[in-house]
C-alpha positions as CSV (number, residue, x, y, z in Angstrom):
1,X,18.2,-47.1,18.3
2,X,14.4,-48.2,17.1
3,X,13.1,-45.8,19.9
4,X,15.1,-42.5,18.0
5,X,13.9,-43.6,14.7
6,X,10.3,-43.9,15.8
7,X,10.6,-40.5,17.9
8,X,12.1,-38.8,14.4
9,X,9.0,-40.1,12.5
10,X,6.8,-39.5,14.8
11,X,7.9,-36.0,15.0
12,X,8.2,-35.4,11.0
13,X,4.4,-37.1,10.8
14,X,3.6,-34.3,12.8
15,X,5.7,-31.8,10.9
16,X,4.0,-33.3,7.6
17,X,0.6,-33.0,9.3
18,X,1.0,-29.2,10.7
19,X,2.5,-28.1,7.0
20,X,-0.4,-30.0,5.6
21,X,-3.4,-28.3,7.8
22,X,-1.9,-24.6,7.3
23,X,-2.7,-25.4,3.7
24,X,-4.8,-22.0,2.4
25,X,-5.8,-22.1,-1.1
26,X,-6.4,-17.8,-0.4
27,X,-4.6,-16.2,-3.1
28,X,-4.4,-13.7,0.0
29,X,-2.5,-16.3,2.4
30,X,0.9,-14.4,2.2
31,X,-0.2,-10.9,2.8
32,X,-1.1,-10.9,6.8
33,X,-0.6,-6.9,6.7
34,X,-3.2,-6.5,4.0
35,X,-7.1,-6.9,3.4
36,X,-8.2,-9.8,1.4
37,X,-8.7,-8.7,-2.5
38,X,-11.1,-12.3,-2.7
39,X,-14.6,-10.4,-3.3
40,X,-13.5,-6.9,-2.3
41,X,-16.1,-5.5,-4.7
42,X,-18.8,-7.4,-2.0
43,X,-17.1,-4.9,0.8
44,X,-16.0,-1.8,-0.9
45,X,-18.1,-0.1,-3.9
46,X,-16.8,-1.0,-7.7
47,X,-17.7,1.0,-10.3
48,X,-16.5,-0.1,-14.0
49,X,-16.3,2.1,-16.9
50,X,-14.9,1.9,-20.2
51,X,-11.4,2.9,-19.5
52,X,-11.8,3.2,-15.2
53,X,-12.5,1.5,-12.6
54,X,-13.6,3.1,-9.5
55,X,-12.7,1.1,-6.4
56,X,-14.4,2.8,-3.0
57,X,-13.2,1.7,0.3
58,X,-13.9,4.6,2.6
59,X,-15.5,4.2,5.4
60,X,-15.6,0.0,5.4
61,X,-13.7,-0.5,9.4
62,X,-10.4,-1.4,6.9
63,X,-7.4,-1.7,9.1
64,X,-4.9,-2.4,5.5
65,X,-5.3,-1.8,2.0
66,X,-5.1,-4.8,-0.3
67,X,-3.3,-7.8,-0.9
68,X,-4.1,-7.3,-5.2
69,X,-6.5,-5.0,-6.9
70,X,-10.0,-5.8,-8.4
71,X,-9.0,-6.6,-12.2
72,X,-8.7,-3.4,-14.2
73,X,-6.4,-4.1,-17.0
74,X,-6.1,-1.1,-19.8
75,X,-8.1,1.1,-17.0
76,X,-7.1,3.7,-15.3
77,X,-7.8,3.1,-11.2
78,X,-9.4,5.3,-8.7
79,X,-9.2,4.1,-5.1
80,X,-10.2,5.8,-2.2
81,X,-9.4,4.1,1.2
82,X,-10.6,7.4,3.2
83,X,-11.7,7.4,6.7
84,X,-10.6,4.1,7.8
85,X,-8.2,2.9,10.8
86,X,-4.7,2.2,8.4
87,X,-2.2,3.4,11.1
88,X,0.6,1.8,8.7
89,X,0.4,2.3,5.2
90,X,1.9,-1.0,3.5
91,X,3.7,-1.4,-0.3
92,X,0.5,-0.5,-2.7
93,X,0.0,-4.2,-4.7
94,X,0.9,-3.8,-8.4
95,X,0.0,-1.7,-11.4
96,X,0.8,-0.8,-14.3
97,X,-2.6,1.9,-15.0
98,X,-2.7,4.9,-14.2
99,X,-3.3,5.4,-10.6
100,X,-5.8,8.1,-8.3
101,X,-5.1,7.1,-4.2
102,X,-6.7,8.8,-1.5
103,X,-5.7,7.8,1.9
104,X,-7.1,10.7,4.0
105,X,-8.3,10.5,7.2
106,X,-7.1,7.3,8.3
107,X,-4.9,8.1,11.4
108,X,-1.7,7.1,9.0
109,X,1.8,7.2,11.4
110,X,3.9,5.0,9.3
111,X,5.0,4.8,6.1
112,X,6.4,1.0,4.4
113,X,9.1,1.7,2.5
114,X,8.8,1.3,-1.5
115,X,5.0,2.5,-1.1
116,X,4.8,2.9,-5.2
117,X,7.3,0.6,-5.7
118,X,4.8,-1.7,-7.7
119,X,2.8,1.3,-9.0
120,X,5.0,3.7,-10.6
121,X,2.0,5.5,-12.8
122,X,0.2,6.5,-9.6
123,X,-0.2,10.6,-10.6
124,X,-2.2,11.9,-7.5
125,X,-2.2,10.8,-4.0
126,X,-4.2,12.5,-0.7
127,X,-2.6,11.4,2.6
128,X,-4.2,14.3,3.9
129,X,-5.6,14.4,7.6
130,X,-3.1,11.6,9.2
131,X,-0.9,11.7,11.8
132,X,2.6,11.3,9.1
133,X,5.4,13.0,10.8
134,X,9.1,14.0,9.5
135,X,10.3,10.9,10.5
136,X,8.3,9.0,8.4
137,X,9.1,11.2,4.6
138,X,12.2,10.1,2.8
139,X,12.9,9.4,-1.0
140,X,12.6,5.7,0.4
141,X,9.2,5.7,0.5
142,X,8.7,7.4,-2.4
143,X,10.9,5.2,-4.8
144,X,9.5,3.7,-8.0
145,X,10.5,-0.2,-9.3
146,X,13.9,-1.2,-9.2
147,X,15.5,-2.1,-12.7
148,X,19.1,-2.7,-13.4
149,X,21.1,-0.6,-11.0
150,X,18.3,2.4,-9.8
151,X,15.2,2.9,-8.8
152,X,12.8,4.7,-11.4
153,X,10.9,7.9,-10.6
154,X,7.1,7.6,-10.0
155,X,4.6,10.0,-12.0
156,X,3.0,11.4,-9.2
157,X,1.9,15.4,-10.3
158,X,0.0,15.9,-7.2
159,X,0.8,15.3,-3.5
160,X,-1.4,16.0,-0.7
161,X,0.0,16.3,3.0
162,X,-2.0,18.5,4.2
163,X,-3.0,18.7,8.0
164,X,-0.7,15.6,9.4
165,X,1.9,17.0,12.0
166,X,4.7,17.4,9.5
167,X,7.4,20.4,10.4
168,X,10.1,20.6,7.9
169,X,11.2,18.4,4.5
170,X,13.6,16.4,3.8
171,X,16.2,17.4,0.7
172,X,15.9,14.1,-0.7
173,X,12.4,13.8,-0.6
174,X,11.3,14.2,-4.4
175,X,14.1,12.4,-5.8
176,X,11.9,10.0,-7.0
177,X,8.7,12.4,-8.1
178,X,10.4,14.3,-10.6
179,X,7.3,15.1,-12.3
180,X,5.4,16.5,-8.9
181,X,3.4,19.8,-9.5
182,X,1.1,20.4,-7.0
183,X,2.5,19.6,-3.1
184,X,-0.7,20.7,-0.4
185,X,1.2,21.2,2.9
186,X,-2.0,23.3,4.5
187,X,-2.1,22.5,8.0
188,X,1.1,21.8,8.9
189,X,3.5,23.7,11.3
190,X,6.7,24.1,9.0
191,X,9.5,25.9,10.0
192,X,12.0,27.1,8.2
């Protein structure tokens, strides 16, 4: 019996001691699928203004976007992540500004689902020049935060698509963009 007790504590020491070294004080610890927000204006280019900040990522070998924006409360936020390898595009992190994305250029094939889920004032987005098929537009992608019993719209006016290998549309797509104006589809092969 004093052999199983001592092989149990040895083997919670060691359970203590591996939960104790995996430790991370990086506010960034939990988001494995994103780039680290801890001095992103070091990597990318931030430019504050009065009422916007401009965040520029393009070009910077990012594989993600990030785990939390730069602080930019009561400013609008421009972010460009262009011409970088993001062959999935994870759940934006929150805001509550109003949003400019670009995302062009990246070699994008999937989509996470609940993209603007945290984000719902994001009005223009350019996905332009990726690889996004069919398969990868639906309203669940597109869906704003959940609050009592539906998801609200987002307020993006302008959506670009162009030139990504998209043939056709789903019905449901805009469910959630009910204020979309402007839809670029140049590029693709649609059929109808």
């Amino acid at each position: 019996m004093d052999r199983q007790y001592r092989n149990f504590f040895a083997i919670c020491g060691v359970l203590i001691f591996v939960a104790i070294a995996t430790t991370d004080e990086n506010p960034d610890k939990n988001f494995s699928n994103f780039e680290s927000s801890v001095d992103i204006c070091r990597k990318c280019e931030c430019t504050n203004y009065t009422d916007l900040l401009i965040l520029n990522c393009s070009k910077r070998d990012l594989h993600n976007t990030l785990s939390n924006w730069p602080n930019h409360k009561n400013k609008a936020l421009r972010a460009s992540f262009s011409y970088n390898i993001i062959t999935t595009l994870e759940q934006f992190p929150a805001s509550n500004c109003s949003a400019m994305l670009s995302v062009d250029h990246c070699g994008i094939k999937f989509l996470a689902p609940g993209l603007f889920e945290n984000m719902k004032n994001v009005k223009y987005v350019d996905m332009s020049h990726n690889l996004i098929t069919i398969e990868q537009l639906s309203s669940e992608k597109f869906k704003g935060p959940y609050t009592n019993s539906e998801f609200e719209p987002i307020e993006i006016i302008h959506l670009n698509l162009a030139y990504n290998q998209i043939h056709s549309l789903p019905k449901s797509l805009f469910e959630h963009m009910p204020r979309l104006k402007h839809l670029n589809l140049e590029g693709n092969t649609l059929k109808f």
